[in-house]
C-alpha positions in Angstrom: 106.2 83.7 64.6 108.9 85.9 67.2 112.0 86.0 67.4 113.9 86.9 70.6 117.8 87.2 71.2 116.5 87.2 75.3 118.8 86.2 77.3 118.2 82.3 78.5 118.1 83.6 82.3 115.3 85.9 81.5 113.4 83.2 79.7 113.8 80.9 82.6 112.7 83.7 85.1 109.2 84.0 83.1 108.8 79.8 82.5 109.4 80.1 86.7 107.0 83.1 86.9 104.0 82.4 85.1 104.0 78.8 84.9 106.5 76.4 87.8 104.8 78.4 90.4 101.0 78.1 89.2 102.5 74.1 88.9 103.9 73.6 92.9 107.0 75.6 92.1 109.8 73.0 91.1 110.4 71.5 87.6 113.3 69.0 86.1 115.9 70.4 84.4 115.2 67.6 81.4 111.8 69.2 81.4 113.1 72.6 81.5 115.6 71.7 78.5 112.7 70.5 76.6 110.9 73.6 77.3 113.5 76.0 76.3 114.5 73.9 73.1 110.8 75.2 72.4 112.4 78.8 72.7 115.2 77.7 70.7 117.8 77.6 73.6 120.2 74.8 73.6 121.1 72.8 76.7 124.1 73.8 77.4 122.6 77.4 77.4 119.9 76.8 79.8 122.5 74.7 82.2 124.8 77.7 82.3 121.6 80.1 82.8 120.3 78.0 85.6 123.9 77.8 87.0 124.1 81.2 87.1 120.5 81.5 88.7 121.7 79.0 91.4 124.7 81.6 92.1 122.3 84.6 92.6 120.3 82.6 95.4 116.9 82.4 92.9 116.7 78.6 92.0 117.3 75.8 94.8 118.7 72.3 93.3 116.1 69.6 94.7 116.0 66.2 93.8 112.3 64.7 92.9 112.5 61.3 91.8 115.1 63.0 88.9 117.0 66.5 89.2 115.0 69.5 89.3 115.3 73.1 90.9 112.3 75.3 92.1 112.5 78.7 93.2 114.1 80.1 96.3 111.5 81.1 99.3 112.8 84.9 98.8 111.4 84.6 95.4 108.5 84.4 96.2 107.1 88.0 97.4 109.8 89.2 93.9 107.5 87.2 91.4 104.0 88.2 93.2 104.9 91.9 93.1 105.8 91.4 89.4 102.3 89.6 88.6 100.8 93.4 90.4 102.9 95.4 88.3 103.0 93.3 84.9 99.0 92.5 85.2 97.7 94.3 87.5 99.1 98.1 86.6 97.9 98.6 83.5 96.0 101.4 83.7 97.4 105.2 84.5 97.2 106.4 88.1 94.9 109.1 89.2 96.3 112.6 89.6 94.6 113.1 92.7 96.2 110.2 95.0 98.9 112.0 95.1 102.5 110.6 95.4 105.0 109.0 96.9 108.4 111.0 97.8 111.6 109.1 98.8 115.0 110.8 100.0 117.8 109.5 100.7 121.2 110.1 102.0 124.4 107.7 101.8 127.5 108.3 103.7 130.6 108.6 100.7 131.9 105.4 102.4 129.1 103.9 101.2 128.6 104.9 97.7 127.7 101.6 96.6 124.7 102.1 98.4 124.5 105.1 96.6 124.2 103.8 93.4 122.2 100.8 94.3 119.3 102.9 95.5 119.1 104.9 92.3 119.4 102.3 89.8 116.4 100.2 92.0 114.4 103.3 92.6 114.3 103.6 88.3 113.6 100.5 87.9 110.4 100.3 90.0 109.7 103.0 88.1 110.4 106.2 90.5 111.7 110.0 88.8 114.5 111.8 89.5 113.4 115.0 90.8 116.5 116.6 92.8 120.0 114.9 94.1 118.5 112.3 96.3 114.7 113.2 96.0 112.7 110.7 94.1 109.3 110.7 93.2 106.7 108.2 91.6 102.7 107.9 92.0 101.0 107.2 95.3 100.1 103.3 94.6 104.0 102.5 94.3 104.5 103.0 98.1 103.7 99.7 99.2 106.2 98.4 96.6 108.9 100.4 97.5 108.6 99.6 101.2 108.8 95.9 99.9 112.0 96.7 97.9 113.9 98.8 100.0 113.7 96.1 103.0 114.4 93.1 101.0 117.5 94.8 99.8 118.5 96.1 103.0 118.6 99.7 101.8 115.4 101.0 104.0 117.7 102.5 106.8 118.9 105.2 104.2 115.5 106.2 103.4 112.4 108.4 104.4 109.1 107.8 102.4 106.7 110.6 102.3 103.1 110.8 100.8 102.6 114.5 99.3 100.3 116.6 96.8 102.1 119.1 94.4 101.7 122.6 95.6 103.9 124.5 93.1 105.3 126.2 91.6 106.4 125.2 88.2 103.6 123.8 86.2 103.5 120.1 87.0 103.1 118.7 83.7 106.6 120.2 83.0 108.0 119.4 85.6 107.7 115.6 85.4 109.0 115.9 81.8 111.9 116.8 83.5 111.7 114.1 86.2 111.3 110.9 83.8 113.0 110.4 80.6 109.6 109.8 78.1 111.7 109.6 75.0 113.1 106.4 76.6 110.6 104.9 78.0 108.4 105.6 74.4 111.2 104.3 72.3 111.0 100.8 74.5 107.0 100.5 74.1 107.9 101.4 70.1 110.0 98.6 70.0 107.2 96.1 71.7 104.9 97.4 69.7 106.3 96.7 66.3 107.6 93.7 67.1 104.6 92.0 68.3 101.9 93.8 67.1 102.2 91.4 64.1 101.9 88.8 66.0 98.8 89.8 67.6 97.2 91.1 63.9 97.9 87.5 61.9 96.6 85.5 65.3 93.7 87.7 65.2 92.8 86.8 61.1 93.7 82.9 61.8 92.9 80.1 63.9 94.2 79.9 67.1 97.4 78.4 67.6 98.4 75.1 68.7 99.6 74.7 72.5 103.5 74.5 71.2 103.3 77.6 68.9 101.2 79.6 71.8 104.0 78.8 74.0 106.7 79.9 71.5 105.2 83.3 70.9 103.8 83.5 74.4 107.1 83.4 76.4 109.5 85.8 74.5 106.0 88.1 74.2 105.9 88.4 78.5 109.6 88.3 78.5 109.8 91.1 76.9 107.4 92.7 78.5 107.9 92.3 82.0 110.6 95.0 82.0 108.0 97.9 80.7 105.3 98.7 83.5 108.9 98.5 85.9 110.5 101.4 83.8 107.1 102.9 83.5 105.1 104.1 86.6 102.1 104.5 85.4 101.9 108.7 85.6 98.4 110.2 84.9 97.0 110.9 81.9 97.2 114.3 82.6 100.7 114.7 82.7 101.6 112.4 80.1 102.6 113.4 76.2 99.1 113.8 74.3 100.4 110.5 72.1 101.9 108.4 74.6 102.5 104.7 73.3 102.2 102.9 75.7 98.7 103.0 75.7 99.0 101.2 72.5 101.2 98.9 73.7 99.4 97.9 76.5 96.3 96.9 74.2 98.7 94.5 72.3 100.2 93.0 75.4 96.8 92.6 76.6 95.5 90.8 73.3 98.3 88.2 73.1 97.9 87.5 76.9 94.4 86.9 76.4 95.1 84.8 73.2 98.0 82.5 74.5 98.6 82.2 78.3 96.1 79.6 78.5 97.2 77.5 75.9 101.1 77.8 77.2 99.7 76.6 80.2 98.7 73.5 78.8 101.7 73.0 77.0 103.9 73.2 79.3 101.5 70.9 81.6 101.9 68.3 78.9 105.7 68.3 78.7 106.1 68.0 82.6 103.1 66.6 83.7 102.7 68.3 86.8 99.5 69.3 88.1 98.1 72.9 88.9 97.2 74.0 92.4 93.5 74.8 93.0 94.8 78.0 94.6 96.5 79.0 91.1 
């Protein structure tokens, strides 16, 4: 039913993500390729994805009877964060928790640093509020602490907890701090692309396990990048129409419609075994 022109290392990230690690955590590359030709990846593709997956310290090369690769041990807390923000976050945060504050200061000799922190900081989702003072909701603490000391950037930091006392309205103010028009125009995009999807699974039969898994994949692919640029900001301080409420209802249906199945399908074509703890 989808298409996706994703890159082949971000479809291998969410085959690692929601499926190798529910499944012990390693996986052949023959059964990878077969996988991915699912996805309409070529092998040659997915070898120079995993290859360059291998570089950047996610995948581990481990031999099990045939050649294989699971994911690195400091991949670990990365993918279980992104199950709490891409499952778990779905809902707005309440006003009244309050926020988290992070400022920062890097030395000119280190201006790498510099712009390693900001680019992070808007990825997990954090706005801009003055040169070096970044703000997001309360509940993204714990995740910050997590990303700022696996990336070695925590001695340049100081995390507060606050309210808003004043003075400029608040509601305008964040409009200031995040860019909505962005962040809508990216839940738009999911939206009309797999809203579709979700409306003609919804008037037919299920899918089969293969077709699941082909619409399933790109679908969370896709999606994993949104609740990152999004924080979650409260209702009350978010545009009256704000899309992503619709998007979340169609990422939510097409979850609820094809993880399972995926699961089995990719069970079938490796015949691994899920752990009870999964």
């Amino acid at each position: 039913m989808s298409e996706t022109a994703t890159r082949p290392s971000s479809l291998i990230n969410t085959i690692y993500g929601e499926f190798v690690r529910r499944l012990g955590g390693w996986i052949s590359i023959a059964d990878l390729i077969a996988l991915m030709a699912e996805l309409d990846v070529d092998g040659p593709a997915v070898r120079s994805a995993i290859s360059r997956l291998k570089k950047a310290g996610t995948l581990l090369q481990e031999r099990r009877g045939g050649t294989g690769y699971r994911l690195s041990p400091q991949m670990g807390p990365v993918f279980d964060e992104g199950d709490r923000r891409i499952f778990h976050s779905l809902e707005p945060a309440a006003l009244e928790d309050g926020w988290v504050v992070a400022v920062f200061s890097v030395p000119e000799s280190e201006r790498a640093h510099r712009h390693q922190l900001r680019s992070r900081l808007t990825w997990l989702g954090f706005g801009n509020a003055a040169p070096g003072v970044w703000l997001a909701p309360a509940r993204l603490l714990p995740d910050a602490r997590r990303l700022l000391e696996r990336l070695e950037l925590s001695a340049y930091v100081h995390l507060f907890t606050s309210d808003y006392a004043g003075f400029a309205e608040l509601r305008e103010a964040v409009s200031s701090w995040w860019d909505f028009p962005a962040i809508e125009s990216q839940y738009a995009e999911f939206t009309d692309t797999y809203r579709p999807v979700a409306e003609e699974l919804a008037r037919g039969p299920r899918p089969d396990d293969v077709e699941a898994f082909r619409d399933y994949v790109p679908m969370l692919t896709e999606w994993r990048r949104l609740p990152y640029l999004d924080p979650g900001l409260p209702t009350e301080l978010l545009p009256a129409d704000w899309n992503a409420v619709q998007a979340r209802r169609v990422f939510g249906e097409l979850h609820d419609l094809l993880a399972e199945s995926s699961l089995r399908h990719v069970i079938k074509v490796t015949g691994l075994e899920q752990h009870p703890s999964q």
